[in-house]
N, C-alpha and C positions, 0 to 999 in steps of 0.2 A: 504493500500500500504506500501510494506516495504522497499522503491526502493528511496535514495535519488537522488541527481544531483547535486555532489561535483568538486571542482577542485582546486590543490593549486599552484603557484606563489610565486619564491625566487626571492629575489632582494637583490646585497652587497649594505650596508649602510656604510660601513664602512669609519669613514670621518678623513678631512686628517689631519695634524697635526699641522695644525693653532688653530683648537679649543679647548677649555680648558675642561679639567678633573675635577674630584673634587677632591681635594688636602688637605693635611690636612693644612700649613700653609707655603705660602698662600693657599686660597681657589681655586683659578683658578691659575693650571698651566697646563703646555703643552707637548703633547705626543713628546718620541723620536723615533719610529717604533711605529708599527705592529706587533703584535704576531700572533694574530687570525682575522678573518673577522670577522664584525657583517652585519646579515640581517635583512629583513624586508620578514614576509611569510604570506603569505594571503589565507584562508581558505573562498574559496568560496561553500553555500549551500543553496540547494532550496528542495521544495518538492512538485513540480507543479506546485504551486501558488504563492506561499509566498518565498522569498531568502533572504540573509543576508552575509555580507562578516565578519569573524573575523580577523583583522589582529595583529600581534604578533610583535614586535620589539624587537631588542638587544639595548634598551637603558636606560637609570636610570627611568625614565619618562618624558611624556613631559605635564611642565604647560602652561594651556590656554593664562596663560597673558605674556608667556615668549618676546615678544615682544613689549610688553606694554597694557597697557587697552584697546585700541583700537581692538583689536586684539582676537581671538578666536580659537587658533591654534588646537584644533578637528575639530571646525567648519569647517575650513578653508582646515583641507587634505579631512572633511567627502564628501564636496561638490566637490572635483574635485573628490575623486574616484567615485562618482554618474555621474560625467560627462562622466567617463572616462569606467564604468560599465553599468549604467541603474541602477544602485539598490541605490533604496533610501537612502540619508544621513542618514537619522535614523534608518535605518537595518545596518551600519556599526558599529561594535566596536573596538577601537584603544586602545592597549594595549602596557604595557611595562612590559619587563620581569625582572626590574629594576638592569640594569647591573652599575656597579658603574665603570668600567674601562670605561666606555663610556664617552660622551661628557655630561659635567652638564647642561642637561638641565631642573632640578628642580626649578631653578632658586633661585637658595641658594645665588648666585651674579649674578647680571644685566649680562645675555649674552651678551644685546643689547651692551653692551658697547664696544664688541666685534669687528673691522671690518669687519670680514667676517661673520656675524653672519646671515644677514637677508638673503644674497646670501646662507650659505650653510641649512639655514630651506627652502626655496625656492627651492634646489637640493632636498633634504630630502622627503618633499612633495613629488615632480617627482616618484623619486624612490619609495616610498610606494604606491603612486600612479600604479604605473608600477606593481607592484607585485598584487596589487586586479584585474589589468587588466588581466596578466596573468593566475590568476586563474579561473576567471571568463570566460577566452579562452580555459582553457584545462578543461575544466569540462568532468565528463565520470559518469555514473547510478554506483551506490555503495549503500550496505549494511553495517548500522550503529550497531555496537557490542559495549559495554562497559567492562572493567575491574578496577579491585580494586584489589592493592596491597598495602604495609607497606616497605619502608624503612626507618630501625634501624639505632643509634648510630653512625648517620652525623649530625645528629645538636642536639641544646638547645637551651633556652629561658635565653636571656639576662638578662631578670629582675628578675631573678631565683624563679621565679611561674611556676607551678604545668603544664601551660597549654602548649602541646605542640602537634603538627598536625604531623603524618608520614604518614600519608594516601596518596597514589600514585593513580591517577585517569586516566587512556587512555582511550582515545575515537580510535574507530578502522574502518577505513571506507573500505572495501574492492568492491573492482569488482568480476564479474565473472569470469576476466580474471587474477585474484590475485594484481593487481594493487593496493595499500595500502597508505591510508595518516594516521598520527597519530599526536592526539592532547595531550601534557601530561600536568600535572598540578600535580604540587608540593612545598608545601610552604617551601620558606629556604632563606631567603637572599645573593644573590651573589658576597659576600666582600672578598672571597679568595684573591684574587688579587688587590682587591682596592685600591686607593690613589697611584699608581705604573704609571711609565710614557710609559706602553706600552697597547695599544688597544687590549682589550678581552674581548671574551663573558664570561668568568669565564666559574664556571662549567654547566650554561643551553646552552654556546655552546657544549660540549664536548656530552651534551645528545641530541640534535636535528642531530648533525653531526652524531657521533657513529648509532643512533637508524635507521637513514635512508641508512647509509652503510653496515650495520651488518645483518638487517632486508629483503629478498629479495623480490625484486621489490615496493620498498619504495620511493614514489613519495619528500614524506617529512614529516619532522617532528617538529609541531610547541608547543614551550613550552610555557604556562599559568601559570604566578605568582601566587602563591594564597595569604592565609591573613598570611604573612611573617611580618609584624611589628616587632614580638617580637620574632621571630625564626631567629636563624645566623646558619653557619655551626659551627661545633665544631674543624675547622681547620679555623678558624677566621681571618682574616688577617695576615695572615701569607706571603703574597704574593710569593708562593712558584707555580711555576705551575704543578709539579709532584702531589699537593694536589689538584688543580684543576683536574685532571685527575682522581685521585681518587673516589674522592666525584662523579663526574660525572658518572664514569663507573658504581657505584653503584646503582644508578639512572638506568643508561642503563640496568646494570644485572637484574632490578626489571622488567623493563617494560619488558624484552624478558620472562622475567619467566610467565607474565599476559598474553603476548600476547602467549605462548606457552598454559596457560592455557584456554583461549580462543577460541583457534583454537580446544583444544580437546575436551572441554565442549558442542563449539555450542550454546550458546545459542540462544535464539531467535533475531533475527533482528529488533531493535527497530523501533516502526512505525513512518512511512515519515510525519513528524511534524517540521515544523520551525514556526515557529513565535519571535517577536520581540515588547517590549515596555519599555517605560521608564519613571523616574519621576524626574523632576528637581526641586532640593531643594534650597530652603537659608539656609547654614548654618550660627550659631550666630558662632563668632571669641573665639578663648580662652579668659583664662581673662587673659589679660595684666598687669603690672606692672603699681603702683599706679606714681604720678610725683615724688615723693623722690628717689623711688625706681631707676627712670629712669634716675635720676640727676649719682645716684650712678655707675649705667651699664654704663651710658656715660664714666662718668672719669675712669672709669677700661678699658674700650675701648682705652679710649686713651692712657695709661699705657700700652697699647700691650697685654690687655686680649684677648684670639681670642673666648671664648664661649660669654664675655658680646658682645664683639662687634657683636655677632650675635644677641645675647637679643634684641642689639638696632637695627638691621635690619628689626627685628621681628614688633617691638613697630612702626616703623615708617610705615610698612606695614600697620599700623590700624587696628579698630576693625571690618573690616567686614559690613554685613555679606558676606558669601561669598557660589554662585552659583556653584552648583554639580547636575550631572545625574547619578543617579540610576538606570542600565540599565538591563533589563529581556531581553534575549535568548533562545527560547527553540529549542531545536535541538533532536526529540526522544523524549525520556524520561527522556532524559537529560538539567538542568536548568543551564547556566552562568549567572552571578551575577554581571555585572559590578560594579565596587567599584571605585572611583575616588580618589582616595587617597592611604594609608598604613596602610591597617587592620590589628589591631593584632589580635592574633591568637582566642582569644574567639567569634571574632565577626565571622569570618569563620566559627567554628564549630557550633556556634547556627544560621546559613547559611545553613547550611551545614541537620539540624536537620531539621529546618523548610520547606527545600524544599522534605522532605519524602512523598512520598515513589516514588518520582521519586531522580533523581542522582542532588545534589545541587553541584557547582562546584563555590564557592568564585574567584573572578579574578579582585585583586589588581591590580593600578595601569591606569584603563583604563578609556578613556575618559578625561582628566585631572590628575591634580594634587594638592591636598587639604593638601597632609601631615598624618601625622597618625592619625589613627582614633582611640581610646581606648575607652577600659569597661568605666561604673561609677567606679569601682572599682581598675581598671589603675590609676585613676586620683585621687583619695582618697590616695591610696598610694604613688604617685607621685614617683618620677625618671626618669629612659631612656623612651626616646620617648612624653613623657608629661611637660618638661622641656620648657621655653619661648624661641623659636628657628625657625627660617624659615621654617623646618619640623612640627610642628604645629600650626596650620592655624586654627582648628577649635576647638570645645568644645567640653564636656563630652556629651551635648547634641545629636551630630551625630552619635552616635550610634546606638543610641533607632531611631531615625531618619531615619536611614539606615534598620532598623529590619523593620518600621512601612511601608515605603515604599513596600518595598518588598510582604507584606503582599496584601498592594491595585495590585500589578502587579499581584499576584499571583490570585486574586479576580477575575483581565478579562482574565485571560488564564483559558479557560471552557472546555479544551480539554482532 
């Protein structure tokens, strides 16, 4: 059968201006507008038997424990959209397409400390919630096409290694009646606009908006983070939003070029396959700073350092270990890769190698939030991204950890 049973569902997330951004210093400050909406789009898919919703957010990420330990905030939206669906919590995957003009919800500082904090994760839910219901209401029979493109000379690699992803992946579901959703996935960090006090989706709004205006009869378009750790755009923080435009459009100009060449090629329609499994790990914690070390971060802390006083934010979090799902998708012939954290770029592309000779598609960001995940090799070299910092959480070990998993999922999908 080559006949899925897709349907997608937007919902505005866009929240209001009580909640804080992530700011360079201080770290929590507060929007003054609105530039763009951010959404919440939900990709609902079955193939008879088996369904799975994927849903996509415009936000930095969100961690489990952002409301404290008690607390398991995938858990917590996976189980109402299954209320709210039928489709089991664990055919859900919650992703973020890690927008930094969004509301910090990394949890780099206590939201909780926030007052409106627990009330607008409580709206937040709702509305995600809303949008897997949606989709899961407008579903309609669609044939699943893949394309592969390359966009150039918008980004680099911060840690100025060799390794760097241009690879543009769309997934293309179409009806008989031309009716179209599109899934894009492209790794690049969305800091054009960062640390700025107006809400935007940087440039993965400019390409979910663009692609579903420009494209006819385009239900929507939901954009998948890939392993961006160590990729930035090459228009870096600039907070300029005519570069935001740009970088986006380019993005856009690639997918119409794919889907242009797809439409003429034809290929064959990938067969009606979903399935869905996952592995949850303990990850061990980085290695923290010895007590001298910690004596020293302190008093720099308090001296008005702002990178020690994260060191100490870091140290006080402890050593772990610390709880991640590994989660397998297969949709076609196509594999998603939930990654709960901030893969850099090598762990994607040996992702990316080892899901051959079907389509391996890395998707940063989902499920949780662990922080970035580097090579042994990252971490030997040490700098950006591997520094003692709220953004990593775990050790050189999750890597190999993350490969080794993947391997047993890939074991019981026998199809």
């Amino acid at each position: 059968m080559r006949t899925f049973t897709v349907g997608v569902g937007q919902v505005d997330i866009t929240p209001p201006l009580t909640m804080p951004y992530l700011g360079f210093s201080p770290r929590h400050q507060y929007f003054r507008d609105v530039h763009d909406r951010l959404y919440a789009r939900s990709l609902y898919v079955s193939d008879g038997q088996s369904q799975a919703i994927v849903i996509s957010t415009d936000t930095i990420g969100l961690s489990n424990s952002l409301m404290g330990s008690g607390h398991n905030l995938t858990g917590e939206m996976r189980t109402a959209v299954e209320h709210a669906t039928g489709v089991p919590a664990s055919r859900v995957m919650l992703t973020s397409s890690h927008i930094h003009s969004s509301v910090e919800t990394l949890g780099i500082r206590p939201l909780a400390d926030e007052p409106e904090a627990a009330s607008w994760l409580d709206t937040l839910k709702d509305q995600i919630t809303s949008s897997a219901k949606l989709a899961r209401q407008n579903a309609f029979e669609a044939e699943l096409r893949v394309g592969r493109g390359k966009v150039q000379n918008i980004s680099y690699n911060p840690r100025e290694e060799e390794c760097i992803d241009q690879e543009l992946i769309v997934l293309l579901f179409e009806s008989a009646a031309g009716e179209k959703i599109f899934v894009v996935q492209f790794p690049c960090h969305p800091v054009i606009v960062q640390c700025q006090d107006l809400v935007s989706a940087d440039f993965v709004g400019v390409v979910q908006t663009q692609v579903a205006q420009t494209i006819d009869n385009t239900k929507a378009c939901l954009f998948l983070q890939g392993a961006c750790g160590d990729i930035n755009p090459i228009m870096d923080d600039t907070r300029d939003f005519r570069h935001v435009s740009a970088v986006g459009m380019e993005i856009v100009k690639e997918v119409a070029r794919v889907f242009a060449q797809v439409q003429s090629d034809k290929p064959a329609a990938q067969p009606a396959i979903v399935s869905v499994d996952s592995r949850t790990l303990s990850f061990p914690s980085r290695p923290l700073p010895d007590k001298a070390e910690t004596l020293r971060l302190e008093q720099k802390a308090k001296d008005g350092d702002g990178w020690a006083e994260e060191a100490v934010w870091r140290i006080r979090e402890g050593d772990g270990p610390f709880e991640g799902e590994v989660q397998y998708l297969r949709i076609g012939n196509t594999v998603l890769v939930g990654i709960p954290g901030e893969p850099f770029c090598q762990l994607g592309m040996e992702i990316k190698k080892r899901c051959e000779p079907l389509v391996g598609i890395p998707v940063g960001y989902a499920n949780g939030y662990l922080g970035n995940i580097a090579s042994p090799e990252a971490w030997q070299k040490g700098g950006y991204g591997v520094h003692c910092h709220p953004c990593s959480k775990v050790g050189p070990e999750s890597y190999q950890m993350i490969l080794d998993a993947l391997e047993m999922l890939q074991g019981s999908d026998r199809r």
